[in-house]
N, C-alpha and C positions, 0 to 999 in steps of 0.2 A: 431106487427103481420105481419107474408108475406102473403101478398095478390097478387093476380093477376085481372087485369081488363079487359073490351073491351071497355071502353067509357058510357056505361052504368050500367053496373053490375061487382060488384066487388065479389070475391070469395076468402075465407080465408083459405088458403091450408092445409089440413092435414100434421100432421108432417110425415115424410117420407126420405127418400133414396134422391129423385128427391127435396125436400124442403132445403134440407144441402146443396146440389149441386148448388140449385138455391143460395141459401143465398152467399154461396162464389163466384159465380160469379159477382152477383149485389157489394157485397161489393168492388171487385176490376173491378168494370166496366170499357169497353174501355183499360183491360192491361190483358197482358197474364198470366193465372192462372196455375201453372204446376201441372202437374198429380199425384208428391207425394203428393202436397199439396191438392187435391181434395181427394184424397184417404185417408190421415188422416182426412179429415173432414168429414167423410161422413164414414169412419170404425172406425176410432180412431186407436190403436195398432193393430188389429185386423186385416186389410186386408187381402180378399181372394187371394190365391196363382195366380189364371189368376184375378190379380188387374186392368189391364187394361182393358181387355175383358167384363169385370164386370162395370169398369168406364165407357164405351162405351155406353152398354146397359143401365145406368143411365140415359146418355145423352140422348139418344135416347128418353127414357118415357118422359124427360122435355120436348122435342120439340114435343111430340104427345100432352102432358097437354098445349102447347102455341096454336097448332092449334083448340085446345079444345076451347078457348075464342079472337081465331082470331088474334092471336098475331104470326109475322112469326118464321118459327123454324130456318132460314139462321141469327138470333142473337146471335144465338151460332157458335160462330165457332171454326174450329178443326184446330191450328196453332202449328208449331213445340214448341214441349217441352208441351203440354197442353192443353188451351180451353180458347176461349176470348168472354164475353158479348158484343157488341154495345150496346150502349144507349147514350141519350140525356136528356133534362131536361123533355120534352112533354111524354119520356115513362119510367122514372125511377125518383122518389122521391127523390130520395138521391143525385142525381146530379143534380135537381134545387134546393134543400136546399141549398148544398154548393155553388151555382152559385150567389145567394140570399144574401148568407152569406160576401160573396166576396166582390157582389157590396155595401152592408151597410157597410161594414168594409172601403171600398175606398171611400162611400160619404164626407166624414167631414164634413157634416151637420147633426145636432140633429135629428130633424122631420123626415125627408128621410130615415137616418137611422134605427130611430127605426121603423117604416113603413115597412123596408125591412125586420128587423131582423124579425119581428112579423109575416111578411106572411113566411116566412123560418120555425119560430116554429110550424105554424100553420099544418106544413103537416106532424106533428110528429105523433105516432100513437105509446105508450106505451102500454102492454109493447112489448120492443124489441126483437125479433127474438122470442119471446115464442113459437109459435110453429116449431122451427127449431133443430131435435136432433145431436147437436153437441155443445160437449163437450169444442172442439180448437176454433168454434166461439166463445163461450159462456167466454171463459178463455181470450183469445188472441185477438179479432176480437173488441167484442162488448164493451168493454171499452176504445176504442180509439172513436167510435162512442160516449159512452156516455159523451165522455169529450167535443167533439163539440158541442153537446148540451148545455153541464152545462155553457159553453163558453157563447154561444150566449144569454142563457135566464141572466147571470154574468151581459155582455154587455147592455141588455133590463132595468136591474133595474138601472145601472150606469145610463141608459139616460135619467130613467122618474124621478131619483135624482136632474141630471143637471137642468132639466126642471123644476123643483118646483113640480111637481106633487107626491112627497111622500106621501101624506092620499092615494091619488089614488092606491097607488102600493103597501099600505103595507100589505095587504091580501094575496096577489101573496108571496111577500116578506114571510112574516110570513110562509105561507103552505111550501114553497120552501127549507128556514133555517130548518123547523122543517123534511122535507125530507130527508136531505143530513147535518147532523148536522157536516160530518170530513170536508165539503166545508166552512170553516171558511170566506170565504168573504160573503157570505150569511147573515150570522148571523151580521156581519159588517153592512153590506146595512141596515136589519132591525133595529140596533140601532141608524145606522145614520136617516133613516125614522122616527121614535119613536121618537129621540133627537127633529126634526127641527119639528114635530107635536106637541110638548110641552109635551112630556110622559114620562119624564125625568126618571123619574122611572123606569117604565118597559123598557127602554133602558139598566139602570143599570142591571135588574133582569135578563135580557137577557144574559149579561154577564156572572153572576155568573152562569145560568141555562147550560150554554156551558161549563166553568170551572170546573162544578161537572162535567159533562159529560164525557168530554176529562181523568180527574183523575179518573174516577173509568173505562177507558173503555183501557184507553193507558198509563196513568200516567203523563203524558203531561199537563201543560198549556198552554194557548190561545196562539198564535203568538204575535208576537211583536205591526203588526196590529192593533190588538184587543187590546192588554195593551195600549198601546198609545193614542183611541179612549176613551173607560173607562175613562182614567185620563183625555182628553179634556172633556169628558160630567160633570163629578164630577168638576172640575174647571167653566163649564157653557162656554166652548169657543167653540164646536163643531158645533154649528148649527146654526153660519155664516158662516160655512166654511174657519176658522182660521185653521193654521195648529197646533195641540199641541205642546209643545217646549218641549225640550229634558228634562229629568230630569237631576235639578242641585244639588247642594249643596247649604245651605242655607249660603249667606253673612253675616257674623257678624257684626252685629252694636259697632259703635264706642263708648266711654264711653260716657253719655250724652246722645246718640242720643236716640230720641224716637219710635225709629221702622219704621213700614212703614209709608209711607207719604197720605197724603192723612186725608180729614174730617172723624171721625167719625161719623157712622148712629146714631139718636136720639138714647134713651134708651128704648127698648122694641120694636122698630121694625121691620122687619124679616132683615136678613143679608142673602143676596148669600151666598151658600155653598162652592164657590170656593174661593172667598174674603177670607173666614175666614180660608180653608187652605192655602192659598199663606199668609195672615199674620204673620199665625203660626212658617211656613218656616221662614218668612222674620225675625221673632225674634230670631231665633234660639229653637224655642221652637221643632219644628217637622223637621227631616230631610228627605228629600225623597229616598228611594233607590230602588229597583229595579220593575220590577211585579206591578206598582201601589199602594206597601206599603211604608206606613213612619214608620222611627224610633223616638220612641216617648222620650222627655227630660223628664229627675226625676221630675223636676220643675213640668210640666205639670200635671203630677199624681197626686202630692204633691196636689195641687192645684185643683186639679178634686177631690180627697178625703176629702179636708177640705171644699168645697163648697159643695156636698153632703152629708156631717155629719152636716153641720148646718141647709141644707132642708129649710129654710124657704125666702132665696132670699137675706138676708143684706148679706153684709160682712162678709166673715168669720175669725173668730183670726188666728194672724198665727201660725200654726201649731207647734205643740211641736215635731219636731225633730231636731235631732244636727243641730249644724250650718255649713254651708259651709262656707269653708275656702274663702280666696279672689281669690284665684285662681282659683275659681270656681264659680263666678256668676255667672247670667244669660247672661251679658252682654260680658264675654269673651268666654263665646262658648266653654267652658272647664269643665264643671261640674263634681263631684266624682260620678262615679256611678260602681255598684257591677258585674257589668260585663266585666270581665276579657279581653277580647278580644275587644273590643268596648268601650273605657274607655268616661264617659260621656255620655253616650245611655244606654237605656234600648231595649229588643228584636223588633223584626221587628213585626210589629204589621196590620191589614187591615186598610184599608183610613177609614172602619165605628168606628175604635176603636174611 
């Protein structure tokens, strides 16, 4: 909201003629503002025929409303081509914000920094320009302002990540993400928050909850960002601050060899979720390809069907379907399968299939 002050009392301006006027000044404080561009802001297409003489008299009401709360009217001034505000950090918000912003951005230090960003946010005052009627702020102006913002508070949850403090953050996080759900780095922060909290889960569901969103609102999936994170959380590498690794193609094992390396867990107790899809990869049994989905081997179904028709935990027989040729065992990475385009794969399936 625009407000004006005197050190003691603040006053929240009706929207008005002299409020548009004011708003476009303050936005380009300390730089010359020209006279078309006051005059669209403050008529829209609309401008009266004496535009000037009409601007004038605008000016004029603002500097009676500054002497109104003791603020001088020589801050406006009348420079060729236009009209120029002064201000400083002590009589305009928005040029100590940025002042604020500046020096946290040049500390290189954590603490310091986030100190500064936070008293920067702290003189934010939503919502913006509300009572200001213009149309050219409101299109043109006030979304360059709110990207400084979403910048700086971006910056704030980056630092209280660095710092370990994510249980602390993740409120802010969470309100923030669920605010601005097309600022995909948000929703990022909160699963990385979520992951290193041990909420492994609702980190996932966060995922998906952003993925419904983005397809029914733009037809779009997540960034690449976001896929990448997913498949570190679902793998369990994310929340020491490993980097995910690219997706590969899974290595074929040589005849003989027994898969991935490494002891088996006893019998019946819990296995990592990620362990057991990097195994899967490592046999050839699951391929990875794009988006976070693997393509899933015949075998594996095969094998998912006969253990589920016998339901009770042994062994199940092996399955009465034809036999694969040699050229297509498990072990060559070449299997028969009915899909034409993908020979040996069946469709691209979610990492929960």
């Amino acid at each position: 909201m625009l407000s004006v002050t005197d050190g003691s009392e603040s006053v929240v301006l009706q929207p008005s003629r002299p409020a548009a006027l004011l708003a476009a000044l303050l936005l380009n404080a300390n730089s010359v503002v020209s006279v078309d561009f006051l005059q669209r802001v403050i008529w829209g297409e609309e401008t009266p025929a004496q535009g000037k003489s009409a601007l004038h008299s605008c000016v004029l009401r603002l500097r009676r409303l500054f002497g109104k709360y003791g603020i001088a009217g020589n801050m406006i001034e009348a420079v060729p081509g236009g009209y120029r505000l002064t201000a400083d950090a002590d009589t305009l918000d928005l040029v100590r914000f940025r002042e604020l912003l500046d020096a946290g951005y040049a500390t290189g230090e954590p603490e310091a920094e986030l100190r500064l960003l936070r008293e920067a946010l702290a003189l934010w005052r939503p919502p913006l320009l509300a009572n200001v009627p213009s149309d050219l702020l409101h299109r043109d102006e006030l979304p360059k302002l709110q990207e400084e913002w979403l910048r700086a508070i971006e910056r704030v949850f980056d630092l209280e990540l660095e710092c370990g403090r994510h249980r602390e953050a993740l409120a802010d996080i969470w309100s923030t993400a669920r605010a601005y759900p097309l600022h995909e780095r948000f929703t990022e922060q909160l699963m990385e928050a979520l992951d290193r909290a041990g909420r492994r889960a609702e980190a996932l569901a966060e995922y998906r909850r952003l993925k419904s969103y983005l397809a029914q609102a733009l037809g779009v999936d997540p960034g690449s960002a976001l896929q990448r994170l997913e498949l570190a959380i679902l793998r369990g590498r994310s929340a020491g601050g490993q980097e995910p690794a690219a997706p590969r193609r899974p290595s074929v094992p040589a005849p003989g060899a027994g898969g991935p390396q490494g002891a088996d867990p006893p019998a019946g107790e819990p296995v990592d979720g990620g362990r057991v899809l990097d195994a899967l990869v490592g046999a050839g049994l699951l391929e990875e390809g794009p988006h976070g989905l693997y393509r899933v081997h015949e075998l594996l179904r095969v094998f998912t069907r006969a253990a589920a028709a016998r339901g009770d935990g042994t062994p199940a027989p092996e399955p009465s379907a034809p036999p694969l040729p040699a050229s297509a065992s498990a072990r060559t990475g070449h299997p028969t399968s009915t899909d034409p385009q993908r020979p040996g794969a069946a469709g691209l399936h979610p990492t929960e299939a």
